[in-house]
MMTF fields as JSON, N, C-alpha, C and O atoms, coordinates in Angstrom:
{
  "mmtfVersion": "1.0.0",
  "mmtfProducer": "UNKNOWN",
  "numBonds": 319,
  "numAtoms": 320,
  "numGroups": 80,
  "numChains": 1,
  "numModels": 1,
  "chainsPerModel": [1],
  "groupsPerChain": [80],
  "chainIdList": ["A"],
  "bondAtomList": [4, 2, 8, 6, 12, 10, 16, 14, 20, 18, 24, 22, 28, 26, 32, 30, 36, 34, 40, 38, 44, 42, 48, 46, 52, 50, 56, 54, 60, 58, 64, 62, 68, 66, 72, 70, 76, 74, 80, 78, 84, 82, 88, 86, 92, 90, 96, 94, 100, 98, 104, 102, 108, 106, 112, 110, 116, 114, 120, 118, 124, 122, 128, 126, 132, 130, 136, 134, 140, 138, 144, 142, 148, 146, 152, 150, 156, 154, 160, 158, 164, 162, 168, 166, 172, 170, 176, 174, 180, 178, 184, 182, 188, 186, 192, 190, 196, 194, 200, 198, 204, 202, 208, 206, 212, 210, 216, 214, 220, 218, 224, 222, 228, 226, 232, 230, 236, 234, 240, 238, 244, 242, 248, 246, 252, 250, 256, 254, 260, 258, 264, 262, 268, 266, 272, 270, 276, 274, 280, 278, 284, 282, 288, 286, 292, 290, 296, 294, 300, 298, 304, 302, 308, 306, 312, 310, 316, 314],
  "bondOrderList": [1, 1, 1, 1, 1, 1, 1, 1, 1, 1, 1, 1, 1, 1, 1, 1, 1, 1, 1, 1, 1, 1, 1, 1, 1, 1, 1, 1, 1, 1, 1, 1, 1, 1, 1, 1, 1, 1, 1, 1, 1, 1, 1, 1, 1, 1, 1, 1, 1, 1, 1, 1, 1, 1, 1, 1, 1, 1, 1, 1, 1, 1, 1, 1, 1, 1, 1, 1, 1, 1, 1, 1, 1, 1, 1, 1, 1, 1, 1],
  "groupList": [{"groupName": "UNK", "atomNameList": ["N", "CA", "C", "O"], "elementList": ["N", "C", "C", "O"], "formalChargeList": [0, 0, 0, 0], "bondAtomList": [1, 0, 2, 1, 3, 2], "bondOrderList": [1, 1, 2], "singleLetterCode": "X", "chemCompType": "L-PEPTIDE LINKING"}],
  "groupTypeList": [0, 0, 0, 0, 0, 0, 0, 0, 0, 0, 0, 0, 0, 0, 0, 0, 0, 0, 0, 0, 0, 0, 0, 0, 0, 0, 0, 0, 0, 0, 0, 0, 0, 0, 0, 0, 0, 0, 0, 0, 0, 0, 0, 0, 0, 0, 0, 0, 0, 0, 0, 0, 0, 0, 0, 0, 0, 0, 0, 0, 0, 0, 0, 0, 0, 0, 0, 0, 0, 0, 0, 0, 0, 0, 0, 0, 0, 0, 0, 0],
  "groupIdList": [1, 2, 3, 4, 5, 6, 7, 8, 9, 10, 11, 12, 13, 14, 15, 16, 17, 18, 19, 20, 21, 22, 23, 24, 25, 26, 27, 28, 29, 30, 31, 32, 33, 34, 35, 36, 37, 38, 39, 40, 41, 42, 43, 44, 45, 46, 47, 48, 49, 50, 51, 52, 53, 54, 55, 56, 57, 58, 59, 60, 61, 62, 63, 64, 65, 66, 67, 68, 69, 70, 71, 72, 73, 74, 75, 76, 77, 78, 79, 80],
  "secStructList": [7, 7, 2, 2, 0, 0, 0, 0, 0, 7, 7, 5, 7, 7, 3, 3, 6, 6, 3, 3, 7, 7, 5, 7, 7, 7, 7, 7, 7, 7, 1, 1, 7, 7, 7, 7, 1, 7, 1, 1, 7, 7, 7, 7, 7, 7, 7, 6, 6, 1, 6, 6, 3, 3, 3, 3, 3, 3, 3, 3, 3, 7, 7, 1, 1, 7, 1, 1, 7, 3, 3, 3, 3, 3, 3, 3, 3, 3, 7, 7],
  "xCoordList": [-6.855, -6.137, -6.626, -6.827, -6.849, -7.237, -5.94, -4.924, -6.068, -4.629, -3.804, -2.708, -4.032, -2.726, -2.094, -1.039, -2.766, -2.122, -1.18, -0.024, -1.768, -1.061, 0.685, 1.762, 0.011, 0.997, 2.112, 3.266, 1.379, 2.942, 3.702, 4.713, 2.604, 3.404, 3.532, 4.369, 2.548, 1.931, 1.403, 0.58, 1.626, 1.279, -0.118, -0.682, -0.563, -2.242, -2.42, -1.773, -3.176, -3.703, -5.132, -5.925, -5.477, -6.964, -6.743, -5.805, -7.986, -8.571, -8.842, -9.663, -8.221, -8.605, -8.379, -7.452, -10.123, -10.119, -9.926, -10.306, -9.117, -8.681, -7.203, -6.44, -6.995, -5.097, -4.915, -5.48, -4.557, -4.316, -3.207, -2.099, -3.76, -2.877, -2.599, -3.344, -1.021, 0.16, 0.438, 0.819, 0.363, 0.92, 1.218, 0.62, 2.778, 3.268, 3.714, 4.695, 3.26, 4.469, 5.597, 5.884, 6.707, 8.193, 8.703, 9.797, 7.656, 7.928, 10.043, 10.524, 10.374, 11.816, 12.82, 13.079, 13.263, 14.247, 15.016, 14.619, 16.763, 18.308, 18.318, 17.599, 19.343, 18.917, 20.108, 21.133, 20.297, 20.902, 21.471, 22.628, 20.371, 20.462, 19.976, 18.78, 19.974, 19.58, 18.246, 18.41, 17.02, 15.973, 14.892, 14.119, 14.56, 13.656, 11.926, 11.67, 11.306, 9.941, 8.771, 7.724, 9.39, 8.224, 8.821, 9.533, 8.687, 8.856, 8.817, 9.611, 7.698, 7.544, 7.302, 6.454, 8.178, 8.069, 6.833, 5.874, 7.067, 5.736, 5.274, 6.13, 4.58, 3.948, 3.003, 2.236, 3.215, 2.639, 2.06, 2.904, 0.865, 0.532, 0.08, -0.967, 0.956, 0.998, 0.712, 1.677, -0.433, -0.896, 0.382, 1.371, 0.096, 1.013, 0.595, 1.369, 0.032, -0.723, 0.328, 0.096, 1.322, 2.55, 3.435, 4.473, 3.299, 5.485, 5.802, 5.452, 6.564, 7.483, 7.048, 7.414, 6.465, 5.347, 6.079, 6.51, 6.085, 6.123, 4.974, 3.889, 5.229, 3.898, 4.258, 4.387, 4.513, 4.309, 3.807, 2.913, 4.998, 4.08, 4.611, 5.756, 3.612, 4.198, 4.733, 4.347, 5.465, 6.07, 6.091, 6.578, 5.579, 5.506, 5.851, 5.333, 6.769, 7.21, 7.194, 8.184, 6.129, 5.358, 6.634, 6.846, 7.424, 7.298, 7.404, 7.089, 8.116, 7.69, 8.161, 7.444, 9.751, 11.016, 10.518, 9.894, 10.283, 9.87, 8.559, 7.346, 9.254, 8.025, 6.984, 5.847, 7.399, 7.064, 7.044, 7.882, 5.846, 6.571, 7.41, 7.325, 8.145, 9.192, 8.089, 7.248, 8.369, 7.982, 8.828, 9.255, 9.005, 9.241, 8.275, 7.371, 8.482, 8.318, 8.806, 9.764, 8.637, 9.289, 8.446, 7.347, 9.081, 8.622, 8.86, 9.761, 7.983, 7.308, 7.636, 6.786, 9.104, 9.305, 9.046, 9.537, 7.967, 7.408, 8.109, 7.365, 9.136, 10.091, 9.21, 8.0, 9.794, 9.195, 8.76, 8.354],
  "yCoordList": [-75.166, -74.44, -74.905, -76.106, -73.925, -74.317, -74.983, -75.087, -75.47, -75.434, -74.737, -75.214, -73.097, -72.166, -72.495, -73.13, -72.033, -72.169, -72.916, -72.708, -74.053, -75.236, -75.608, -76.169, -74.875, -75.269, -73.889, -73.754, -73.128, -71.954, -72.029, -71.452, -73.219, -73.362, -72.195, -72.068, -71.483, -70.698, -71.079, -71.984, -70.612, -71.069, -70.777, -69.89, -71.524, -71.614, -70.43, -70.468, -69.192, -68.192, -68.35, -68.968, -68.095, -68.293, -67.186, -66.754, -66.969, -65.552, -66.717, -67.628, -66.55, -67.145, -65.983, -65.306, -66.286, -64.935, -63.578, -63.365, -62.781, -61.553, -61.757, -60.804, -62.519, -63.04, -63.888, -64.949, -63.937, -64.713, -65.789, -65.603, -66.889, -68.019, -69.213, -70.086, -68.692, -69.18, -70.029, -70.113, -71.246, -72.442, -72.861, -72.679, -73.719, -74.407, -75.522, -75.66, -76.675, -77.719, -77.572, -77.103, -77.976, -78.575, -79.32, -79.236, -80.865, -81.868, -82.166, -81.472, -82.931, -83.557, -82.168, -81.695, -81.727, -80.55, -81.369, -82.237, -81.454, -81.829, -81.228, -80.286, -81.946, -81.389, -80.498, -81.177, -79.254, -77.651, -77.296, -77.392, -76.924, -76.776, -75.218, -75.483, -74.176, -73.315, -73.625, -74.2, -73.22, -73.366, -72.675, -72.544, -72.043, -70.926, -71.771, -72.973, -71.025, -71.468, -71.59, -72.223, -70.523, -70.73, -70.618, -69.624, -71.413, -71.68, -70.238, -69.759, -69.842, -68.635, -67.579, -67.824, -66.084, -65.677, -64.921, -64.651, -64.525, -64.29, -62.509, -61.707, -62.233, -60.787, -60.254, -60.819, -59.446, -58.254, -57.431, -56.578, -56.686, -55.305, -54.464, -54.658, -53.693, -52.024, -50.824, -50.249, -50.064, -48.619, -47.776, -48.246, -46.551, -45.037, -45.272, -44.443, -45.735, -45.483, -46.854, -47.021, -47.7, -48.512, -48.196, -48.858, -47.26, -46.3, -46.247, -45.576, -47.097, -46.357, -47.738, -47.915, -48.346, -49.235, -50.734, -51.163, -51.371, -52.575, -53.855, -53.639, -54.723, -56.108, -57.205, -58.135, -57.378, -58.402, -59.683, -59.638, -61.181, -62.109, -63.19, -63.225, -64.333, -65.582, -66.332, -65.82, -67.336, -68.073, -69.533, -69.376, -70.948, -72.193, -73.061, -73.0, -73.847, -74.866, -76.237, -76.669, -77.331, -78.266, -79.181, -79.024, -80.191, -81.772, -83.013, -83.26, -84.004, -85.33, -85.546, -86.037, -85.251, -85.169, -84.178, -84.841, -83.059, -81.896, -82.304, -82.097, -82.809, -82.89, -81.855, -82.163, -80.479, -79.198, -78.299, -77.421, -78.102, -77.47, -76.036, -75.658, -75.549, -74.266, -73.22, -73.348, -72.174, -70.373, -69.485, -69.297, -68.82, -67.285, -66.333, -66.551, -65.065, -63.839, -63.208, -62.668, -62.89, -61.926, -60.742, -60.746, -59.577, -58.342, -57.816, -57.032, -58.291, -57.332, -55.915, -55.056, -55.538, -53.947, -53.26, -53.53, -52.196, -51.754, -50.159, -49.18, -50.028, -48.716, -47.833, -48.052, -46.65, -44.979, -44.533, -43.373],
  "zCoordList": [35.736, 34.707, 33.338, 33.161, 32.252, 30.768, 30.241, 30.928, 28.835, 27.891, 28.129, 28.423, 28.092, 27.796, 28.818, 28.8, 29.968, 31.564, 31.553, 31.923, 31.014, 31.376, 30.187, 30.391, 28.976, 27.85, 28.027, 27.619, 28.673, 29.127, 30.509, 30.908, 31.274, 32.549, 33.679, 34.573, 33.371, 34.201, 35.444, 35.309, 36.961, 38.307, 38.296, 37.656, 38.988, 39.377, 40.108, 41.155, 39.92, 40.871, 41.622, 40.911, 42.428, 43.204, 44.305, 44.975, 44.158, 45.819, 47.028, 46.917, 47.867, 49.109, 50.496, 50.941, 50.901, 51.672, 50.585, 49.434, 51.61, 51.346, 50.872, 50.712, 50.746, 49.807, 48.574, 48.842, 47.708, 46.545, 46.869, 47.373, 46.474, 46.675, 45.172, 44.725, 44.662, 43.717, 44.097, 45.264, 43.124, 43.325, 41.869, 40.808, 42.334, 41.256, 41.274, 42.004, 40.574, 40.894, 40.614, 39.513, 41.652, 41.036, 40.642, 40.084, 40.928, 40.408, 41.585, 42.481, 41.178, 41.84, 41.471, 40.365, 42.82, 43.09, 43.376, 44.154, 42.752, 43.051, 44.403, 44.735, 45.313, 46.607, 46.998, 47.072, 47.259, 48.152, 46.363, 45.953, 45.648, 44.552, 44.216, 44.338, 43.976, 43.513, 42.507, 41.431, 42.936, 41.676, 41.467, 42.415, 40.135, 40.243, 40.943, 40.876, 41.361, 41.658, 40.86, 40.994, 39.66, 38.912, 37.441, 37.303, 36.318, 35.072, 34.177, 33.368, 34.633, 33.943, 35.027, 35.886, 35.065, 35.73, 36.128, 35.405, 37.808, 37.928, 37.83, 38.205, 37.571, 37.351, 38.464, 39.243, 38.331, 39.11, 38.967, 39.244, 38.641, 38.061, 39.569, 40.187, 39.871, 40.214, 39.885, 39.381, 39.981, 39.598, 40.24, 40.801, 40.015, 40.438, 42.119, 42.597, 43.049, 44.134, 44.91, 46.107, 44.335, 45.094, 44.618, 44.596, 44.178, 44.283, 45.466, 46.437, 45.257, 46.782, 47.751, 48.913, 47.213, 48.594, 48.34, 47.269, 49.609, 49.754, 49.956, 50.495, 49.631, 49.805, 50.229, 49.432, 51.598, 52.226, 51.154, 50.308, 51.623, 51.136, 51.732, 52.182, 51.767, 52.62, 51.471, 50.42, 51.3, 50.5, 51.503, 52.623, 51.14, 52.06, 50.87, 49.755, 51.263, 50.578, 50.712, 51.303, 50.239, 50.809, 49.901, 48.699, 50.851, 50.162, 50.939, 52.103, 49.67, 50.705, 51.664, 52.536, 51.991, 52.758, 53.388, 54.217, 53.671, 54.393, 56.056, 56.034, 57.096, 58.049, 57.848, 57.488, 58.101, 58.192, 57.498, 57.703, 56.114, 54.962, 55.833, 57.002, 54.743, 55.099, 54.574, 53.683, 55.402, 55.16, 55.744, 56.883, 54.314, 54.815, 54.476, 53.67, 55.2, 54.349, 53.722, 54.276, 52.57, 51.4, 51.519, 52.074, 50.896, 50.301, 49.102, 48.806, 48.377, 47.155, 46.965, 47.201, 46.453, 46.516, 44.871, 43.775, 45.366, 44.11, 43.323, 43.382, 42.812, 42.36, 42.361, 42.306, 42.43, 42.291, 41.239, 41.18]
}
């Protein structure tokens, strides 16, 4: 990440494979705490051609306490 990235706290993006892979630190989460994932929210750009469309995405949550990081799947729902 350059300065800005870093001084707006913007998540790291990268192409891996055929999928883009977001990462952010959290640094120490209070624990059964409600907490956003990313500082600054994250964006999306959609043409006229995902109206209506959904996007699959994995979400894995790595820490120290965690044997097994956690995943779900989410969906990306894109309005009409």
């Amino acid at each position: 990440m350059n300065f800005n990235t870093q001084r707006l706290k913007y998540p790291e993006v990268k192409r891996v494979g055929g999928t883009y892979e977001i990462r952010q630190p959290l640094g120490k989460l209070p624990h059964k705490i409600a907490t956003d994932l990313f500082v600054t929210a994250m964006r999306v750009y959609a043409d006229s051609r995902m109206a209506g469309k959904q996007l699959p995405a994995t979400v894995t949550i790595y820490g120290k306490n965690l044997p097994v990081p956690l995943e779900k799947e989410i969906l990306i729902l894109f309005g009409e």
